[in-house]
C-alpha positions in Angstrom: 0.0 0.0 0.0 1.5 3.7 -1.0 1.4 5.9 1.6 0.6 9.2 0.8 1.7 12.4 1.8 0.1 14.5 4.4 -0.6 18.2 4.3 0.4 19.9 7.4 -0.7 23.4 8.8 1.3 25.2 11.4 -1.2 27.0 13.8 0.0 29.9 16.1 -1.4 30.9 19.3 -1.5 35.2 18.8 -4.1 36.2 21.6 -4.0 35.2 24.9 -6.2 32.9 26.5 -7.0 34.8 29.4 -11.1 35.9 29.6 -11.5 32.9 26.9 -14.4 30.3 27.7 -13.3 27.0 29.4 -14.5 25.3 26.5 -12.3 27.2 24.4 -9.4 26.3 26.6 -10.0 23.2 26.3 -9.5 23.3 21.9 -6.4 25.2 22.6 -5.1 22.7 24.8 -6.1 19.7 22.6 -4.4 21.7 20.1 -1.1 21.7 22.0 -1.2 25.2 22.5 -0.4 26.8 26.0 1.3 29.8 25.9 0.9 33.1 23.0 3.4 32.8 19.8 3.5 29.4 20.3 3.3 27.2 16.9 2.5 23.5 16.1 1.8 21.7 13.5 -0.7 19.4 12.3 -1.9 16.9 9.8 -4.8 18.9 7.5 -7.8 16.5 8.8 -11.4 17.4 9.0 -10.8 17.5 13.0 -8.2 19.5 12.8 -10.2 21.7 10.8 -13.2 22.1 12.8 -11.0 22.9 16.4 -9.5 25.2 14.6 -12.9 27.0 13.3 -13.8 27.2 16.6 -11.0 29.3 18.3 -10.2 30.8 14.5 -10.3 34.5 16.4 -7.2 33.4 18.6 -5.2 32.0 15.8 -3.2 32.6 12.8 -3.3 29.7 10.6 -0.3 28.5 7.4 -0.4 26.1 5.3 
């Protein structure tokens, strides 16, 4: 079987999490994100995806 090759996206934390929800904590954290200007990076999956939609106004996304 051929594997094939993943896009990633690098997502970077640019606003604090202070006054967020706890839900939205909790995205950030699944994420891997803890501190601001922190980056990681992820396969480009529908999950992926969708966390990211919902704390989109905390983040700055690259593909």
């Amino acid at each position: 079987m051929a594997k094939t090759k993943e896009s990633k996206i690098q997502i970077k934390l640019v606003k604090s999490l202070i006054g967020c929800s706890e839900a939205q904590r909790k995205v950030a954290q699944a994420l891997g994100l803890k501190k601001k200007d922190q980056v990681v990076e992820h396969a480009n999956s529908a999950t992926i995806k969708g966390m990211v939609n919902k704390i989109s106004h905390l983040l700055e996304v690259t593909e």
